[in-house]
N, C-alpha and C positions, 0 to 999 in steps of 0.2 A: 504494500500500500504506500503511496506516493504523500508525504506528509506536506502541506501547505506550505510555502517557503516565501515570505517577502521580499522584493527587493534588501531592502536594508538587511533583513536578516542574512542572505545571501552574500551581499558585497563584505559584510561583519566574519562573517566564516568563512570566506577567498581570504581577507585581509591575516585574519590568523594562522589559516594555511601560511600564506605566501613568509608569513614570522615562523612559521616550523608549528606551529599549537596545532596535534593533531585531531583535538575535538573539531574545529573547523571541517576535519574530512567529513568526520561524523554528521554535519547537515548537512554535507552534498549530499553522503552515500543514503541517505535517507528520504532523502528528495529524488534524488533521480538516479536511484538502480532497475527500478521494475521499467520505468521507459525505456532505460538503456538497455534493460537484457531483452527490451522486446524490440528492438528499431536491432541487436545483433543479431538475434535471434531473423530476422527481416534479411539482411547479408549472409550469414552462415547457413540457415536452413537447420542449422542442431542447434538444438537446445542447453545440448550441454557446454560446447562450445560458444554458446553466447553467453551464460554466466562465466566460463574464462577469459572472455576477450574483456568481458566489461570489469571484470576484478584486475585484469592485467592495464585497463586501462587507468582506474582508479589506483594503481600501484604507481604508475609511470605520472600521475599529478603530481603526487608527492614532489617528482620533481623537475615537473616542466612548468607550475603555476607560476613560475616568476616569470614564464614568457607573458601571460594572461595579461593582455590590454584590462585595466577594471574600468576603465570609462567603455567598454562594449558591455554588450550581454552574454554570457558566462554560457548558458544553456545553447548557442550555436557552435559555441567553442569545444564546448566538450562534447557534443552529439556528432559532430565532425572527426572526435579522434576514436569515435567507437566505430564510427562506419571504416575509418582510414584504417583500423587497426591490420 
């Protein structure tokens, strides 16, 4: 289940990531894993391999967020690195 995520609350948990705090992961992967393993799930065709691609991507945040423009929107950035994976 995809929990409600604000702006603010959003840009609040990239900013902590982007500081190493890794509760910040914690409201992305909470916000946007079930869309992500379903948009990998959409390229792979297995299931199973869509929750590794999207945990293999959520691994690889850890440490590409410092690339993340924060003046864009966060959700075409990271739905762009699950389909790229």
């Amino acid at each position: 289940m995809e929990h409600l995520l604000n702006q603010s609350t959003e840009k609040t948990a990239i900013a902590r990531l982007k500081c190493g705090d890794l509760d910040g992961m914690e409201v992305l992967v909470n916000h946007y894993y079930t869309r992500a393993v379903r948009t990998a799930y959409l390229v792979t065709g297995d299931p199973h391999l869509a929750e590794d691609v999207v945990q293999d991507v959520f691994l690889r945040l850890v440490d590409t967020i410092h690339h993340f423009d924060s003046r864009r929107r966060f959700a075409p950035w990271f739905y762009r690195s699950v389909v790229n994976h």
